[in-house]
PDB file with one MODEL, atoms N, CA, C and O in Angstrom:
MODEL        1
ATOM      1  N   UNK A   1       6.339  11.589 -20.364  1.00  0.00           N
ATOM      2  CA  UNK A   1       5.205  10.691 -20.455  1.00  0.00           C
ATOM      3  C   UNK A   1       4.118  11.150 -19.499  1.00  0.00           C
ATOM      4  O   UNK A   1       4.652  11.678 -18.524  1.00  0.00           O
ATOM      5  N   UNK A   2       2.819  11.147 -19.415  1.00  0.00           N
ATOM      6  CA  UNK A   2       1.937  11.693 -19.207  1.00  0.00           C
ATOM      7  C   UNK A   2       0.606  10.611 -18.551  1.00  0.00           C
ATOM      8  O   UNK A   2      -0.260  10.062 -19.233  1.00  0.00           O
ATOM      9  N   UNK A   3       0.777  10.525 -17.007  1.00  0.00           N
ATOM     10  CA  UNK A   3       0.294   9.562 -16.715  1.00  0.00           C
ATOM     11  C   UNK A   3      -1.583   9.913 -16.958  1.00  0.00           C
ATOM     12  O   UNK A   3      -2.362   9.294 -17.683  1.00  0.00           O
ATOM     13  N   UNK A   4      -1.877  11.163 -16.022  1.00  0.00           N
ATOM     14  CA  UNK A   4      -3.641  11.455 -16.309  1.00  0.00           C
ATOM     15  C   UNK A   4      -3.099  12.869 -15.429  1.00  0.00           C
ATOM     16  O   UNK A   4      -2.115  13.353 -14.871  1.00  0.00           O
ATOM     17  N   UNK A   5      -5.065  13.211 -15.889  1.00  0.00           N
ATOM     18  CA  UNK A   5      -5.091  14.677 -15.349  1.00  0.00           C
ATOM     19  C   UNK A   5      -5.734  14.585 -13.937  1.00  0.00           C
ATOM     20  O   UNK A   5      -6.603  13.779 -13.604  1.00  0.00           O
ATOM     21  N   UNK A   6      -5.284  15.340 -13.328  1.00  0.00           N
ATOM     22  CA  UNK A   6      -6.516  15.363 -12.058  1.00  0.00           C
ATOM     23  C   UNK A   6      -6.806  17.091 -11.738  1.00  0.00           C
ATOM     24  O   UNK A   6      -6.357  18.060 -12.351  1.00  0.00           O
ATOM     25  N   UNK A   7      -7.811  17.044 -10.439  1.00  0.00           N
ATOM     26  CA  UNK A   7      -8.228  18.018 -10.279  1.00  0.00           C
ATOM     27  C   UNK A   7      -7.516  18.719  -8.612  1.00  0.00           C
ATOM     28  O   UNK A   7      -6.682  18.047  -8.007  1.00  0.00           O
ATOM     29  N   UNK A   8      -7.884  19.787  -8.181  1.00  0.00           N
ATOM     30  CA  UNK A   8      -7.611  20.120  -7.092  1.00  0.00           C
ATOM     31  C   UNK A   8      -8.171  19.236  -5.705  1.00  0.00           C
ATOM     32  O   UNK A   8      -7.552  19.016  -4.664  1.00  0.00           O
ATOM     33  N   UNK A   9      -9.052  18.973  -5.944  1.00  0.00           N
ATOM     34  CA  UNK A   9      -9.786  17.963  -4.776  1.00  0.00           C
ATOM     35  C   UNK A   9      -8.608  16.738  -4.808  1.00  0.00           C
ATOM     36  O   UNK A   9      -8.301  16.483  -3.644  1.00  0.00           O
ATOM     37  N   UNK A  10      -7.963  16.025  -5.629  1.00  0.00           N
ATOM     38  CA  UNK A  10      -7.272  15.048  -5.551  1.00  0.00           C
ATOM     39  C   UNK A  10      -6.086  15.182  -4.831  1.00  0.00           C
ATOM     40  O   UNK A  10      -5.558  14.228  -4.261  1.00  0.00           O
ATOM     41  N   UNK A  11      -5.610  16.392  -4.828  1.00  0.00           N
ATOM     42  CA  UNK A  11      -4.237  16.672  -4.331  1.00  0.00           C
ATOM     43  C   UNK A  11      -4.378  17.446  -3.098  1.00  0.00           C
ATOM     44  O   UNK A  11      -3.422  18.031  -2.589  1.00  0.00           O
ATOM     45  N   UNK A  12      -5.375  17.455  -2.690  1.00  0.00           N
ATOM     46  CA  UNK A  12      -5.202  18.565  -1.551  1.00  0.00           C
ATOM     47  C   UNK A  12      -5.934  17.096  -0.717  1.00  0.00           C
ATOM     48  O   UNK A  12      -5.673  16.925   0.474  1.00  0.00           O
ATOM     49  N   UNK A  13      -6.882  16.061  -1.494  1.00  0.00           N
ATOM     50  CA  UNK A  13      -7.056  15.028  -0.401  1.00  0.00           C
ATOM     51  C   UNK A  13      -6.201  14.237   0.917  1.00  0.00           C
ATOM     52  O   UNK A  13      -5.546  13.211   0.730  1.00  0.00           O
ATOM     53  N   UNK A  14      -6.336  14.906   2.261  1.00  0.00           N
ATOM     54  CA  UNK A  14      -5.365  14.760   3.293  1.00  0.00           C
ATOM     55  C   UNK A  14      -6.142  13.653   4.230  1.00  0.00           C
ATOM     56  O   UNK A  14      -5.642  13.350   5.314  1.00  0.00           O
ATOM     57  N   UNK A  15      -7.325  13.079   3.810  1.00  0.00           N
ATOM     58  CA  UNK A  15      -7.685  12.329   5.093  1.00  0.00           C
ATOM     59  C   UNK A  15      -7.817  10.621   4.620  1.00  0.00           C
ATOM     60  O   UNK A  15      -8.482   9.929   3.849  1.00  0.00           O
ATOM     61  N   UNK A  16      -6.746  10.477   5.603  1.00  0.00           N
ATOM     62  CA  UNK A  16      -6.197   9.122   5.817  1.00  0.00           C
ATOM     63  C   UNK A  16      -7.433   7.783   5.280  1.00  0.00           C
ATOM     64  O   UNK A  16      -7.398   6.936   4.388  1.00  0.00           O
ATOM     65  N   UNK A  17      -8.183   8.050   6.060  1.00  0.00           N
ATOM     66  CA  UNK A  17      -9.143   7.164   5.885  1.00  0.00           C
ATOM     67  C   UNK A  17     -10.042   6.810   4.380  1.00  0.00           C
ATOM     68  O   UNK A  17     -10.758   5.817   4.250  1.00  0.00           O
ATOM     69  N   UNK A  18      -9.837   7.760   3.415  1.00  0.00           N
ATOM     70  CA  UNK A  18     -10.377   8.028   2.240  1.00  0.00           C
ATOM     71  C   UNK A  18      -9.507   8.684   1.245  1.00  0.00           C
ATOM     72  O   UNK A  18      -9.682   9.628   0.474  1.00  0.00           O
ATOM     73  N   UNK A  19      -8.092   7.563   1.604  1.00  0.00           N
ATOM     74  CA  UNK A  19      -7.026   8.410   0.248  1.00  0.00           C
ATOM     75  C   UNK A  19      -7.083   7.515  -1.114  1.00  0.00           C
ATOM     76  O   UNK A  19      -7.428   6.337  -1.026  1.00  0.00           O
ATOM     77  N   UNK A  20      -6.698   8.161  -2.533  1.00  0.00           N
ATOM     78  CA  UNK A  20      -6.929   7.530  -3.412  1.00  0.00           C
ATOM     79  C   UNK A  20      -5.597   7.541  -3.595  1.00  0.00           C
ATOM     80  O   UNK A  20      -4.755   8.307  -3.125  1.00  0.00           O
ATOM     81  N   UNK A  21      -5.465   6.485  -4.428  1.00  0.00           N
ATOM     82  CA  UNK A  21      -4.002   5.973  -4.665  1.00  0.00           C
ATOM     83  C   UNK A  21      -3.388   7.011  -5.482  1.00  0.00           C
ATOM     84  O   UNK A  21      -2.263   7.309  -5.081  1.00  0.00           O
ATOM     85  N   UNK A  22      -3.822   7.707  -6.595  1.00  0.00           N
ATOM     86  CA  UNK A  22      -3.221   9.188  -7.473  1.00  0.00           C
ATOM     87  C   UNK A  22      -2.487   9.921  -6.016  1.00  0.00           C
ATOM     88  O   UNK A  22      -1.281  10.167  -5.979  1.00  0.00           O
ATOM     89  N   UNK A  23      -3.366  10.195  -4.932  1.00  0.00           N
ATOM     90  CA  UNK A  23      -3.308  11.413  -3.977  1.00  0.00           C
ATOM     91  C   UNK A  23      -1.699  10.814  -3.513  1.00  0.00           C
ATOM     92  O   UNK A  23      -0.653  11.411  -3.767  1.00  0.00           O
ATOM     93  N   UNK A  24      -1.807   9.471  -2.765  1.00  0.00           N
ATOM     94  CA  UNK A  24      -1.181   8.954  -1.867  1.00  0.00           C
ATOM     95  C   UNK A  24       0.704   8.236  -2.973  1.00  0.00           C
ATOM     96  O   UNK A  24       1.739   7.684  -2.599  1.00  0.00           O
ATOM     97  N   UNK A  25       0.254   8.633  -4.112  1.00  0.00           N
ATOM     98  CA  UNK A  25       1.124   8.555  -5.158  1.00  0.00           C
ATOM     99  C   UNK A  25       2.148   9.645  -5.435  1.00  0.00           C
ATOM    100  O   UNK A  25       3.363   9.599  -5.628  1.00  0.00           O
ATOM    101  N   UNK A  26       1.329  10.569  -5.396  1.00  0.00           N
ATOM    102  CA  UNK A  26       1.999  12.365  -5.635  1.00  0.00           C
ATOM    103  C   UNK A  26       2.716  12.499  -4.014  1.00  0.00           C
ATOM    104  O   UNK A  26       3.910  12.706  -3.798  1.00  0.00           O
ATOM    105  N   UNK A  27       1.658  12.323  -2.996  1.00  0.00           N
ATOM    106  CA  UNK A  27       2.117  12.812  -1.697  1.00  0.00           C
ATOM    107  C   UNK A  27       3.693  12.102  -1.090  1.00  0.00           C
ATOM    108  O   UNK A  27       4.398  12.641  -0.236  1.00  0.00           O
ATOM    109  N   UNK A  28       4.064  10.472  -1.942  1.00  0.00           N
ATOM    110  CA  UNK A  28       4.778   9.793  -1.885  1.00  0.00           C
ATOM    111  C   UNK A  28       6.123  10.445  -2.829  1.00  0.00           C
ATOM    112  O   UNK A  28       7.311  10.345  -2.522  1.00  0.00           O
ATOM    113  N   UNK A  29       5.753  10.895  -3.631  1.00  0.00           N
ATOM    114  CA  UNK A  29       6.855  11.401  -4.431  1.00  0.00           C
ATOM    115  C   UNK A  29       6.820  10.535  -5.509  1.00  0.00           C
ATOM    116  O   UNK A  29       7.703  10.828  -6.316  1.00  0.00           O
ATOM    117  N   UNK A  30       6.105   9.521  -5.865  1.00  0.00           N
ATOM    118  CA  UNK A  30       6.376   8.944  -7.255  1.00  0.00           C
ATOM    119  C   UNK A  30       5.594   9.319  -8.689  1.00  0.00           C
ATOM    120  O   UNK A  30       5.547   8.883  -9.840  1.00  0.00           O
ATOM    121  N   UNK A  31       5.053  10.325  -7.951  1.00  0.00           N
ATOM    122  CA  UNK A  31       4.114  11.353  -9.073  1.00  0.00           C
ATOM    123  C   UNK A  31       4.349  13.035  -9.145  1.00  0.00           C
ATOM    124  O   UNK A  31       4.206  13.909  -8.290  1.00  0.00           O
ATOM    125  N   UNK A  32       4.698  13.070 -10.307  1.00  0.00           N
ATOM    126  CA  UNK A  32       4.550  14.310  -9.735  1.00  0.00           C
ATOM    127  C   UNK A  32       4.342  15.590 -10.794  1.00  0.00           C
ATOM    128  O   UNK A  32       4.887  15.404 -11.881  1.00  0.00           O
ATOM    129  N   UNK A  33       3.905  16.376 -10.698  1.00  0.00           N
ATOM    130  CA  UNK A  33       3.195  17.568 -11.459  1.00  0.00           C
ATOM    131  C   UNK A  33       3.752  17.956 -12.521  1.00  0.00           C
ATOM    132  O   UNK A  33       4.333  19.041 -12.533  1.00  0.00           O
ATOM    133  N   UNK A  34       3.693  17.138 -13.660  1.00  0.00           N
ATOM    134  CA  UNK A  34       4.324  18.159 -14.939  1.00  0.00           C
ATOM    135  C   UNK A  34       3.572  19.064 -15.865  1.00  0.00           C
ATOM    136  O   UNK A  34       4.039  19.592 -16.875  1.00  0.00           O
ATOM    137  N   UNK A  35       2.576  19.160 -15.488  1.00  0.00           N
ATOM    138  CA  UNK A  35       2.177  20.423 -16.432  1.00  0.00           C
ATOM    139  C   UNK A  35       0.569  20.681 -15.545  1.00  0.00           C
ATOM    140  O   UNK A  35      -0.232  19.926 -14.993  1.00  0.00           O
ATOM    141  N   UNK A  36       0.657  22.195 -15.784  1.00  0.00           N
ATOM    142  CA  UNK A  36      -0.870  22.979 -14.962  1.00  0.00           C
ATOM    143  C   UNK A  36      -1.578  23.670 -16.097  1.00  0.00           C
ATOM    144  O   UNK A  36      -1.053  24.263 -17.039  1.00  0.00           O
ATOM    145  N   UNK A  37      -2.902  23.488 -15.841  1.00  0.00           N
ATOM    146  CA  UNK A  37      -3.913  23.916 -17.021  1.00  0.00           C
ATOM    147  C   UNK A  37      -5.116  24.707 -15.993  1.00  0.00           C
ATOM    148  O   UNK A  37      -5.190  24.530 -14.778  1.00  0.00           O
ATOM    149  N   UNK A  38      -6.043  25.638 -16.833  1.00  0.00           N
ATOM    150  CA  UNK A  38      -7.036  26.208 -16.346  1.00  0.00           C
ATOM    151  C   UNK A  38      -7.656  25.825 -17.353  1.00  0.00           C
ATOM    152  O   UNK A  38      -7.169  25.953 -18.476  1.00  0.00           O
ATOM    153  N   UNK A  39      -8.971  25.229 -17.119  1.00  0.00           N
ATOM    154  CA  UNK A  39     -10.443  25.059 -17.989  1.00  0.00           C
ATOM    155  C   UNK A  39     -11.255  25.858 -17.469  1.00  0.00           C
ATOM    156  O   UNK A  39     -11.520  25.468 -16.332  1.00  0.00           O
ATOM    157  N   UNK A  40     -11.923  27.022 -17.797  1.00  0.00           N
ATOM    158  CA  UNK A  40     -13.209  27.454 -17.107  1.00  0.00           C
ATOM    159  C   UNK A  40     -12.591  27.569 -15.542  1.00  0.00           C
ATOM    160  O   UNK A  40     -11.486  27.910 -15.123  1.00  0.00           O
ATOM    161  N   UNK A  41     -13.965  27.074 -14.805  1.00  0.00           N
ATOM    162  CA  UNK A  41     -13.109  27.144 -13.271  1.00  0.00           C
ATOM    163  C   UNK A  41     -12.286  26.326 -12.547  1.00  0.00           C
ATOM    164  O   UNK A  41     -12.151  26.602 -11.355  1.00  0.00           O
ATOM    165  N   UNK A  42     -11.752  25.461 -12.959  1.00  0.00           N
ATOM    166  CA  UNK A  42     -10.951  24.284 -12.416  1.00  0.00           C
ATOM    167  C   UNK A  42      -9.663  24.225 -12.812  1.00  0.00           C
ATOM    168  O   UNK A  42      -9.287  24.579 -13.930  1.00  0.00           O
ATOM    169  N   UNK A  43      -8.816  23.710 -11.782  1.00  0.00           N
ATOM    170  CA  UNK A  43      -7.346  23.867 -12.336  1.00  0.00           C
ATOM    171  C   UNK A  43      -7.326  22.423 -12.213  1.00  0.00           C
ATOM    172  O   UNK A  43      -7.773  21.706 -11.317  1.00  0.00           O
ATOM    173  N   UNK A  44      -6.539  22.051 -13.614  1.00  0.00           N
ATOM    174  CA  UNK A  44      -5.854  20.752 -13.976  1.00  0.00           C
ATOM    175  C   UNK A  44      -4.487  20.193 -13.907  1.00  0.00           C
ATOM    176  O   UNK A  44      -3.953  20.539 -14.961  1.00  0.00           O
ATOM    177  N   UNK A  45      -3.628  19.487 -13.187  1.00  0.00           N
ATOM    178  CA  UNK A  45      -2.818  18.852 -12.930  1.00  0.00           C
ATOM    179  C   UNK A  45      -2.607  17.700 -13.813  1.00  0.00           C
ATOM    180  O   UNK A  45      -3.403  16.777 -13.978  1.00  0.00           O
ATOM    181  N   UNK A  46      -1.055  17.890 -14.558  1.00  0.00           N
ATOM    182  CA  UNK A  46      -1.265  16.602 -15.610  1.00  0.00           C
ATOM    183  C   UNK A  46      -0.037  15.833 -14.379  1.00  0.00           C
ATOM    184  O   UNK A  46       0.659  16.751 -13.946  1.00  0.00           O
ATOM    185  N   UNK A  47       0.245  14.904 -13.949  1.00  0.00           N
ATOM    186  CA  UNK A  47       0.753  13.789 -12.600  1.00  0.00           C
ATOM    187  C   UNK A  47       1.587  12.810 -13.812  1.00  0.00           C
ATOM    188  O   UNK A  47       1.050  12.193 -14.732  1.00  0.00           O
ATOM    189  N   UNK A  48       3.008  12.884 -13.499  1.00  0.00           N
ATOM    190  CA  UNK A  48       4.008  11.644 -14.425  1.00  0.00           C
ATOM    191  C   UNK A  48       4.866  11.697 -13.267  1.00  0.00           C
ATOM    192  O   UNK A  48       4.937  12.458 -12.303  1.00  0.00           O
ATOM    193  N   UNK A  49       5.656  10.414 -13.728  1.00  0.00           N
ATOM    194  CA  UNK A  49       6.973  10.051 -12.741  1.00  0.00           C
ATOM    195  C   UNK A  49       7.613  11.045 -13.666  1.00  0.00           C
ATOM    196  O   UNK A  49       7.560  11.393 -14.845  1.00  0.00           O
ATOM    197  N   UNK A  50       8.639  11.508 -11.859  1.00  0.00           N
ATOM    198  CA  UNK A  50       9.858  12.269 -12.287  1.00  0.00           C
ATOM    199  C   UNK A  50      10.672  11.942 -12.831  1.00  0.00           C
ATOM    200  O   UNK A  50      11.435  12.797 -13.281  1.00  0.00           O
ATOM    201  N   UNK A  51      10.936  10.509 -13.075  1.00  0.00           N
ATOM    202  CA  UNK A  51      12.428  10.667 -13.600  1.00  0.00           C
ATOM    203  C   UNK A  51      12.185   8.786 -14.312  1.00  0.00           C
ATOM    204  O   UNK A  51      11.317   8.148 -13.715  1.00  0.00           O
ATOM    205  N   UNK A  52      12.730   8.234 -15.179  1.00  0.00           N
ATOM    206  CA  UNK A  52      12.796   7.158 -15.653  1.00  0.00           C
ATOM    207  C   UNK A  52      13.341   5.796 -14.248  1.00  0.00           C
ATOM    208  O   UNK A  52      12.865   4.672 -14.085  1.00  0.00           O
ATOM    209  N   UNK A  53      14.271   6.372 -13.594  1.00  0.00           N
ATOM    210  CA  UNK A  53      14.189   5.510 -12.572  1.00  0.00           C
ATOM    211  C   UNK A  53      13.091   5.036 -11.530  1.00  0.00           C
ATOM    212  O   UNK A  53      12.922   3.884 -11.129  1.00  0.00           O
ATOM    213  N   UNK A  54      12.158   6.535 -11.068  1.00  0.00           N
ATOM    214  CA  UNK A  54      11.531   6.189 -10.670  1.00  0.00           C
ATOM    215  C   UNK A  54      10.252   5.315 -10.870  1.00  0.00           C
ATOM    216  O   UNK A  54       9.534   4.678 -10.098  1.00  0.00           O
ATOM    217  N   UNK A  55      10.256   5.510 -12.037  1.00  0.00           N
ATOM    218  CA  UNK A  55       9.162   4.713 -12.982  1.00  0.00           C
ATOM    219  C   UNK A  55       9.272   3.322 -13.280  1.00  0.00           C
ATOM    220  O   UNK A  55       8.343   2.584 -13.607  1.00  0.00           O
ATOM    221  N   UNK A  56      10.405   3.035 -13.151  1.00  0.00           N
ATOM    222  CA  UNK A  56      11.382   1.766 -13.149  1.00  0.00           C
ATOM    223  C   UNK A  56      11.126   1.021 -12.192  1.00  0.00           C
ATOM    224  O   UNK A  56      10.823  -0.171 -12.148  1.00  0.00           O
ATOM    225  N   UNK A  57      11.295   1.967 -11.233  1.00  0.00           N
ATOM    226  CA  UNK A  57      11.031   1.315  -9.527  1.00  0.00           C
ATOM    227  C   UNK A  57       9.838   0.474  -9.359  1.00  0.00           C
ATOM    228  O   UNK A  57       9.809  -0.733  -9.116  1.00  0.00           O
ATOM    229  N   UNK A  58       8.676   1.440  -9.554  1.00  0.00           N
ATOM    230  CA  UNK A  58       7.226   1.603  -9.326  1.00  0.00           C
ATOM    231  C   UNK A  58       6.964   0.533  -9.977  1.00  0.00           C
ATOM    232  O   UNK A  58       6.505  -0.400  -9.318  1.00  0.00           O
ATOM    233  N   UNK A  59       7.160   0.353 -11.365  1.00  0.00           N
ATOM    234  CA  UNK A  59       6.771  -1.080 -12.212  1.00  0.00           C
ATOM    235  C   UNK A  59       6.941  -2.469 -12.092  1.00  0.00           C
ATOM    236  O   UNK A  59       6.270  -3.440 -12.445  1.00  0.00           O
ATOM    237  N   UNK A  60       8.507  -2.248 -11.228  1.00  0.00           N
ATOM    238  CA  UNK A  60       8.939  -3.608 -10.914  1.00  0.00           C
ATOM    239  C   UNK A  60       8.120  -4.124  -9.268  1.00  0.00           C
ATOM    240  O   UNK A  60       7.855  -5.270  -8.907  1.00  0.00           O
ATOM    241  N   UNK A  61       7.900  -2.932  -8.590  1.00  0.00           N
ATOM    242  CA  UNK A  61       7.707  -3.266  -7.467  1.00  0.00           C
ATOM    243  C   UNK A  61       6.124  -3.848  -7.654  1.00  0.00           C
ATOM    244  O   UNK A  61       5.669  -4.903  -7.214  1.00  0.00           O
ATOM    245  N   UNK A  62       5.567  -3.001  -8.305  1.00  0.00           N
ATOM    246  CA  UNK A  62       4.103  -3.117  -8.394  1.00  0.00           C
ATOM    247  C   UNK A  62       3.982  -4.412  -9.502  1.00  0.00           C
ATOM    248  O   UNK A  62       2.767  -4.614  -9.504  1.00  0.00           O
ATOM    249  N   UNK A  63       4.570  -5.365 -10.414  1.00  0.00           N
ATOM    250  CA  UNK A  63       4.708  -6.442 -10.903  1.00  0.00           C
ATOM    251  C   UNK A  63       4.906  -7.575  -9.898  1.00  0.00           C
ATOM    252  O   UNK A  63       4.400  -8.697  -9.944  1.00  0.00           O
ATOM    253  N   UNK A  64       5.801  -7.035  -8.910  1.00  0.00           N
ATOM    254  CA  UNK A  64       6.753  -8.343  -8.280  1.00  0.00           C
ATOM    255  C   UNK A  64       5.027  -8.536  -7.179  1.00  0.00           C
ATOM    256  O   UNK A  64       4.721  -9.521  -6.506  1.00  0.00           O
ATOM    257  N   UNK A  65       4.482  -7.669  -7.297  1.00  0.00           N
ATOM    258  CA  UNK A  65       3.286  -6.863  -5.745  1.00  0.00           C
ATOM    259  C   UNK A  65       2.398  -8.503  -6.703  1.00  0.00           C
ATOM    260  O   UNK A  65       2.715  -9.685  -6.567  1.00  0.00           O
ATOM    261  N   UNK A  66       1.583  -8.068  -7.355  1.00  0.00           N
ATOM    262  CA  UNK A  66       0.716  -8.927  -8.711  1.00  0.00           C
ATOM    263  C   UNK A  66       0.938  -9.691  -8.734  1.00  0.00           C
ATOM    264  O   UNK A  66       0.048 -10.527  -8.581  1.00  0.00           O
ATOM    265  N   UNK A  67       2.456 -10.186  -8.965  1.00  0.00           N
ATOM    266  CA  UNK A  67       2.647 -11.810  -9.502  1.00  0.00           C
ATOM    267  C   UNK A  67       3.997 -12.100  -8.867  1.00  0.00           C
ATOM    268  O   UNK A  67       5.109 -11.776  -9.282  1.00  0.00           O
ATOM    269  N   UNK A  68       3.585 -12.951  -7.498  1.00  0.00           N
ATOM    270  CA  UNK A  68       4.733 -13.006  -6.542  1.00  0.00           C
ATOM    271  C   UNK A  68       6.420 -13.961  -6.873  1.00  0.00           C
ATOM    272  O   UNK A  68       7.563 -13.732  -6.476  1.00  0.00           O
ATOM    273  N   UNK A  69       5.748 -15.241  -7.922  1.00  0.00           N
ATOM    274  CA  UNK A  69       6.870 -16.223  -8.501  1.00  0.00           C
ATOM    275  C   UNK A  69       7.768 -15.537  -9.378  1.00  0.00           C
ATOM    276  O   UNK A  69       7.387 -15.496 -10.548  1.00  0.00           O
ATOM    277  N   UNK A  70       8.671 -15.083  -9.162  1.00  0.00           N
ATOM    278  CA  UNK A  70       9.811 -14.072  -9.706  1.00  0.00           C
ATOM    279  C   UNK A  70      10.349 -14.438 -11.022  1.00  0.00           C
ATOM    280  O   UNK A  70      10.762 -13.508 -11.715  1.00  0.00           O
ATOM    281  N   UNK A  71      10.438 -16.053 -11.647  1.00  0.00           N
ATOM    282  CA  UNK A  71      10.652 -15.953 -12.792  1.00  0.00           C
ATOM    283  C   UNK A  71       9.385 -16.175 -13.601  1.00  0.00           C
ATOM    284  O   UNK A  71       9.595 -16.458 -14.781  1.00  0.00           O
ATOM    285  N   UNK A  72       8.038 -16.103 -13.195  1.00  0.00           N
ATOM    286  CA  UNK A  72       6.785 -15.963 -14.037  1.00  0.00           C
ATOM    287  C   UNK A  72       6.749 -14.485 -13.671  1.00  0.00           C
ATOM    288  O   UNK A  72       6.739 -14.005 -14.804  1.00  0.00           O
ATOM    289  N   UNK A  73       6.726 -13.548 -12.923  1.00  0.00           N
ATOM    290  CA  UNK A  73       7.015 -11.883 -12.951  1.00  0.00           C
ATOM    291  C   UNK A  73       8.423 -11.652 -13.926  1.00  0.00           C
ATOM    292  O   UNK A  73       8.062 -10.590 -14.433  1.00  0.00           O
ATOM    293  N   UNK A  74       9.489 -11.858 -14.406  1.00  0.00           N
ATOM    294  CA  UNK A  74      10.461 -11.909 -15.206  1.00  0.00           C
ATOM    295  C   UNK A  74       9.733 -12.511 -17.072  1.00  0.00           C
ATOM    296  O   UNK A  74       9.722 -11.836 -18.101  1.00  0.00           O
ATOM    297  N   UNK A  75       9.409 -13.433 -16.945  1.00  0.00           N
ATOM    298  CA  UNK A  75       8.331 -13.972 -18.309  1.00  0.00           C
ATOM    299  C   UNK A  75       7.504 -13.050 -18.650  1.00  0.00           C
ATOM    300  O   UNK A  75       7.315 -13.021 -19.866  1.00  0.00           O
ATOM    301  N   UNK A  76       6.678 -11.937 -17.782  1.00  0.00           N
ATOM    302  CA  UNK A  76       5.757 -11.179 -18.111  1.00  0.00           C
ATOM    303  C   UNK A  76       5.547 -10.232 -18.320  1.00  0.00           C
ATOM    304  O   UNK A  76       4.713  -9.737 -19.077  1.00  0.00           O
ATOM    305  N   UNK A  77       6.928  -9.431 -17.104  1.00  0.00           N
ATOM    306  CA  UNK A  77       7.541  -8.454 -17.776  1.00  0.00           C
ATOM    307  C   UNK A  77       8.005  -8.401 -19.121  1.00  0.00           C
ATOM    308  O   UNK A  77       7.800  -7.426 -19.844  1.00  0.00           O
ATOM    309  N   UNK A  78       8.593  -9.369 -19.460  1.00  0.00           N
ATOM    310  CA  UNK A  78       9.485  -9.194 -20.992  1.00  0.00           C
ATOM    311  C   UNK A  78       8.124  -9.616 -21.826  1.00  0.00           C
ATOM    312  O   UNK A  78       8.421  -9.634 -23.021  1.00  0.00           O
ATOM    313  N   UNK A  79       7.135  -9.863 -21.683  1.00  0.00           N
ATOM    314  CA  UNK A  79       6.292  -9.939 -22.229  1.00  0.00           C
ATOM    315  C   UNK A  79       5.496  -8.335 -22.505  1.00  0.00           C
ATOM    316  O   UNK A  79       5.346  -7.665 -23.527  1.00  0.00           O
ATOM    317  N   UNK A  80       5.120  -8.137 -21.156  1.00  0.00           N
ATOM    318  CA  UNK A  80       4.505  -6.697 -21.290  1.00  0.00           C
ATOM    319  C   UNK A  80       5.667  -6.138 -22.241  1.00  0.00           C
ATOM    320  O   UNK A  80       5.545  -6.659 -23.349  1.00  0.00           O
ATOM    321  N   UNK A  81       6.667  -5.323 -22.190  1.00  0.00           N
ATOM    322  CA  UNK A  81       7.719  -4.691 -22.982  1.00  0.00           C
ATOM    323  C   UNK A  81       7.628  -4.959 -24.326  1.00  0.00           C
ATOM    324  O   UNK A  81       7.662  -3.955 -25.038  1.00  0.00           O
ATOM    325  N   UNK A  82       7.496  -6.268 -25.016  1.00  0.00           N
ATOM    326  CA  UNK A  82       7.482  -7.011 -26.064  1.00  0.00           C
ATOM    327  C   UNK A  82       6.065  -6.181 -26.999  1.00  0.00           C
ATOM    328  O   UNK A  82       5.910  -5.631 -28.090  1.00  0.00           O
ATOM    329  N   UNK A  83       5.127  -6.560 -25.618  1.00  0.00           N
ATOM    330  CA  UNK A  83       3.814  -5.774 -26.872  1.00  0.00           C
ATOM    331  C   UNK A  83       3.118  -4.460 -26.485  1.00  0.00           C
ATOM    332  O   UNK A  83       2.058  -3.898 -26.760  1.00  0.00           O
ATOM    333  N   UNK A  84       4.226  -4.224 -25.700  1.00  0.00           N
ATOM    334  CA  UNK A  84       3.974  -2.175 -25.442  1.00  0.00           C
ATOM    335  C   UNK A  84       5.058  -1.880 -26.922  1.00  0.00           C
ATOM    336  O   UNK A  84       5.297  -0.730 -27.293  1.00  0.00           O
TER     337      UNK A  84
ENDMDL
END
């Protein structure tokens, strides 16, 4: 699965004060590089979770993050799933 593309400026972004969540995503390990492209002069990075667990992780955590009442985060999940 194929989250987006980014560029070299995104991944080499090291300063704390001005990180974007893609950068601070990859640098975390929950992103990570599945496929490299050249356009012209720029190299392209396509960024997916490694592995189905981790993706698992990330969704629930970042749901439970959104919508703190655990059985309205449980309702919405099975909702999201329902009409993905």
């Amino acid at each position: 699965m194929r989250i987006f593309e980014v560029g070299d400026e995104i991944l080499s972004n090291l300063d704390v004060d001005n990180i974007r969540v893609e950068n601070l995503l990859f640098q975390a390990g929950y992103l990570t590089i599945k496929d490299f492209k050249t356009k012209g002069n720029k190299n392209l990075y396509t960024l997916s979770f490694p592995n189905l667990e981790v993706k698992m992780g990330f969704n629930d955590f970042f749901l439970g993050y959104v919508i703190e009442n655990i059985s309205l985060k449980d309702k919405t999940e099975i909702g999201l799933i329902e009409a993905f």
